[in-house]
N, C-alpha and C positions, 0 to 999 in steps of 0.2 A: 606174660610178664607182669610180676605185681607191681604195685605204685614204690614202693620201697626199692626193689630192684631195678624200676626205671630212673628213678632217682638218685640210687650210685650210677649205674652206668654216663648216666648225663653230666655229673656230674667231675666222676673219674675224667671224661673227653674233653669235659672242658677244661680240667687242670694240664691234659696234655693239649691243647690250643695256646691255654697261658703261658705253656713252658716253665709248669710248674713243679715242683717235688712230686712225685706217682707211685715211686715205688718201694717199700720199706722192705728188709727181709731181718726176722727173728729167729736169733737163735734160742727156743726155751729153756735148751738142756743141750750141756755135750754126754748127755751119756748116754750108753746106747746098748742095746743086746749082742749087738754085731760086731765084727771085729774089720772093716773093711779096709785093704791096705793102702788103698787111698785117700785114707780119710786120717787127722791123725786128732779128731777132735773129743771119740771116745775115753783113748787113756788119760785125757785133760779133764776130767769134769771137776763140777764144783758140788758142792754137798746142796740137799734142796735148799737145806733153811740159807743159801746165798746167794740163789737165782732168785729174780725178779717172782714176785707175787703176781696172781690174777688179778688184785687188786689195782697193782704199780700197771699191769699192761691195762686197765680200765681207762687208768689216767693217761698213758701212750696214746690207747684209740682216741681222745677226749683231744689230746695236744695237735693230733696227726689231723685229726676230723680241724681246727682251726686251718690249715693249710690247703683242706682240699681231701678230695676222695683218694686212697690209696688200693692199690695192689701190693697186699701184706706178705709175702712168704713166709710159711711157719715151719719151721725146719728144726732138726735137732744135729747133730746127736739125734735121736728118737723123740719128739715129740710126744707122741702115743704113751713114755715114760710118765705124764706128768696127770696124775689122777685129776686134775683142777683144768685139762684140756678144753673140756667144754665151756666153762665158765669164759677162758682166756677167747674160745674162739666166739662165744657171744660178744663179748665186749668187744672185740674187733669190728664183730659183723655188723656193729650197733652204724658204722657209718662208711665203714671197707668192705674191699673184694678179698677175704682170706681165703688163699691157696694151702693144703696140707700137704710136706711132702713126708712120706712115711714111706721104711721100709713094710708094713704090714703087717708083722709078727703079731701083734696084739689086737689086730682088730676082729670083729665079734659082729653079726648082724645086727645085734642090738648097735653095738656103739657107734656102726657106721648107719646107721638113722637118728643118733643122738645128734652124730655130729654136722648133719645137715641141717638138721633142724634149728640146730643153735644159729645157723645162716652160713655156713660153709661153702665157697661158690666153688672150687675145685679139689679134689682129689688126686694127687698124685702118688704112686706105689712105684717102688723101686724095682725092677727086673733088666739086671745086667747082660744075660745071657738066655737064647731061646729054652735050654734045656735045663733041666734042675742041677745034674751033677755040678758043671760050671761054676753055675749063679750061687748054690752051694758054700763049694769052697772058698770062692772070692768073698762069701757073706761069713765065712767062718761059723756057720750054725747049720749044720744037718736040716734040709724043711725047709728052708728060706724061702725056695722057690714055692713050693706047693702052700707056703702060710700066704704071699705073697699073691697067688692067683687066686686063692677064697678070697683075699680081702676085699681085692677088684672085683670079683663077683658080688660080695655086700655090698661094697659104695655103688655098686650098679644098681641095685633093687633095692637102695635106699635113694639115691639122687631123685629130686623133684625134676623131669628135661622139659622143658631142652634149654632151661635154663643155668642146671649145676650140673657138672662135667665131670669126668674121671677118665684119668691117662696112667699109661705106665712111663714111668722116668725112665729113660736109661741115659750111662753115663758112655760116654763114647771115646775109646782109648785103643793103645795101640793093638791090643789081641782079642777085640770084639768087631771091631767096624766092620768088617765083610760079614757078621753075625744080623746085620740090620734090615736085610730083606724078611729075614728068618722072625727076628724080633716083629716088624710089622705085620707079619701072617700074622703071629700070636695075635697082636694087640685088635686086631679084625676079624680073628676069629671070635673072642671074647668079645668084640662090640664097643671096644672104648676106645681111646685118643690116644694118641702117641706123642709125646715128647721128650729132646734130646737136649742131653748138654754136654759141651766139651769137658774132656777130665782135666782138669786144672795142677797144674804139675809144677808151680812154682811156690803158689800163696802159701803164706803164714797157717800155719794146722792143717797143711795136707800133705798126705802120702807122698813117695816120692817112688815108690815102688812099679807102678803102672807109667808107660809113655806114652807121647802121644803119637795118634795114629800119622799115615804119608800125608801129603796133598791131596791124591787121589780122593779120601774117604769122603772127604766134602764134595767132591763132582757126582759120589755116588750118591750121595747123601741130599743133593740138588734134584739129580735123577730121583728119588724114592720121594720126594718131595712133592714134584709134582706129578708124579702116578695116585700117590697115597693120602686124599684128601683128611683121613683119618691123625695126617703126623701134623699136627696144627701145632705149626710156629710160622715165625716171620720169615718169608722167604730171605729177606735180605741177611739173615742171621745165615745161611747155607754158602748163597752167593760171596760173599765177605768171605767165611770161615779159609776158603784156601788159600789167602795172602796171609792169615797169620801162620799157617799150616807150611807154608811153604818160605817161612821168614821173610817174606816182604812186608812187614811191620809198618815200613814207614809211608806205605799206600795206606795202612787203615784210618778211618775216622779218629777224632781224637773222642777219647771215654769220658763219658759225662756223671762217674760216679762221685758221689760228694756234692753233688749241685742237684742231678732229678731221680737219683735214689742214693740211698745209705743205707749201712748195719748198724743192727742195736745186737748185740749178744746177749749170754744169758745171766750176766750180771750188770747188765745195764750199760757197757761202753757202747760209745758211737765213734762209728770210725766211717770213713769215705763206701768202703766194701765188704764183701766176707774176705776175699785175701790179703788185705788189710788190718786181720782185726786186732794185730800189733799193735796196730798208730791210734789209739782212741784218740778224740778231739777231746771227751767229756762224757759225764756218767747223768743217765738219768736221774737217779737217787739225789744225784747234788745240785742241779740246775734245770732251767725249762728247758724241754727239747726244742724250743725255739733258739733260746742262744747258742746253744753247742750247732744248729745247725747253720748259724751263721758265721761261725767261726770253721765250720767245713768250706763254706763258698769263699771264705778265704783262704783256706787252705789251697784251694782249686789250681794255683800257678803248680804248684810240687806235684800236681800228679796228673799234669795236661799232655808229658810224651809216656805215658805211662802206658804200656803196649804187654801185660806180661799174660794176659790171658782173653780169652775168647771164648765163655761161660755163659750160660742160657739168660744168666741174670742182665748181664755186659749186651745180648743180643735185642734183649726186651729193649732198654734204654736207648740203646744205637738205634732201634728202629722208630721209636716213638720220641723220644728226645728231640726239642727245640722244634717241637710244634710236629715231628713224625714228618715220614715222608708218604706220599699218594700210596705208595705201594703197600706201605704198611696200613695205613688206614684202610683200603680195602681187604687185606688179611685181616684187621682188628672187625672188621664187620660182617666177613663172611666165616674163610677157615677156623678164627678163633671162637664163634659163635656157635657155628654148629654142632648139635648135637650126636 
């Protein structure tokens, strides 16, 4: 590990000792190649010239690096959309752990060593479904799947290990979940990480098309968990997941979005979450992201029974929020470390 890379990690843990802000997640762009019907943030975009500049995210990392090391999510829409990617993900890396999540379409062996290079610590590629036809049609592009397994093949032989990581996303909903033994083979035949997130079936710009999976899918989901050291997440994100699954809601922890993570979208609003990104507090362009995010932790009463999803993002937080629990700390240094 280099001195640079000891020095986020040290310091990310200690902003999670502090109980401090950790995690940001960026929307660059909603626009996207794909037409996914759970997504509804495609047919919403904004033209470039009114998403955030590389420049304006220079000043994000600069604001965010005052508060403490973060775990950035760069998400789109497509990311990969935006020709100034590299730029945006240096200036992140200048002081964060930025995660790419990309459905793959455009990635290229060159770009996927660009984009390491710039200091990219993980790789995320979208594959819904073990087999192409599927993943296909749910991706609404002929190829998805097969653009999808090159690309994970690139970030694989471009990653510097066992320090920069590459996983396949997948989204977990009601006519895939028995798909995830299946899905794990892939991801261990291929050699990389597996991570999962609930499909989110209420928030503000998403689909309403796909449901979500029984109760069950989390026990299996527990099960493949710990067989499959390869699906690196928070165990406690599994165990949990079937009280939301099962509407016992008011057993879960309460969410600590708004206070140790928040969204920026792709025109600068800050809102508590991505299902949230309705309710901005405040726009970067107009104010420091320090004040707007002071005026989210006041926000915090109006969204403390707030129970409406159970999302990889919501899982991160729950586990390491308010100082993390044992369990998770030893996931954040073994599971999630491994190359």
């Amino acid at each position: 590990m280099g001195l640079v890379d000891l020095r986020k990690d040290t310091k990310f843990a200690a902003g999670i000792l502090q109980k401090r802000p950790f995690q940001c997640l960026l929307q660059l762009t909603n626009r996207c190649n794909m037409r996914c019907p759970f997504c509804d943030f495609w047919p919403n975009g904004a033209p470039r010239r009114e998403e955030l500049s590389a420049e304006e995210y220079g000043r994000i990392s600069e604001e965010l690096a005052a508060m403490g090391t973060f775990l950035v999510s760069v998400e789109g829409g497509e990311p990969t959309l935006r020709p100034d990617l590299p730029r945006i993900l240096q200036a992140l890396a200048r002081h964060h752990l930025p995660t790419l999540f990309t459905n793959g379409w455009y990635i290229t062996r060159e770009s996927a060593k660009q984009l390491f290079d710039t200091g990219l610590t993980h790789a995320c590629v979208s594959i819904d479904y073990p087999e192409a036809g599927r993943h296909d049609r749910k991706r609404g592009l002929p190829g998805a799947f097969d653009r999808a397994v090159r690309a994970l093949e690139h970030f694989l032989a471009a990653a510097p290990r066992p320090h920069r990581q590459v996983h396949i996303m997948s989204i977990l909903m009601e006519d895939n979940w028995r798909d995830f033994p299946a899905l794990l083979e892939l991801s261990g035949r291929l050699g990389v990480g597996h991570q999962v997130t609930l499909v989110s079936a209420t928030g503000y710009r998403r689909g309403h098309s796909d449901g979500l999976p029984p109760p069950e899918a989390a026990s299996l989901l527990l099960e493949l968990w710990q067989r499959h050291p390869h699906l690196r997440f928070f165990g406690e994100y599994f165990r949990k997941m079937r009280g939301f699954l099962a509407g016992e809601r008011e057993a879960l922890p309460t969410c600590h979005a708004g206070e140790q993570s928040f969204n920026i979208d792709h025109v600068g609003n800050v809102s508590p979450c991505i299902e949230k990104i309705d309710q901005p507090l405040g726009n970067v362009r107009n104010e420091p992201l320090s004040l707007i995010l002071a005026r989210l932790k006041g926000h915090r009463p109006a969204l403390e029974g707030c129970q409406d999803c159970w999302t990889a993002c919501r899982g991160l937080v729950q586990s390491l929020g308010q100082g993390g629990s044992p369990g998770a700390w030893v996931d954040l240094v073994t599971r999630m470390r491994s190359s």
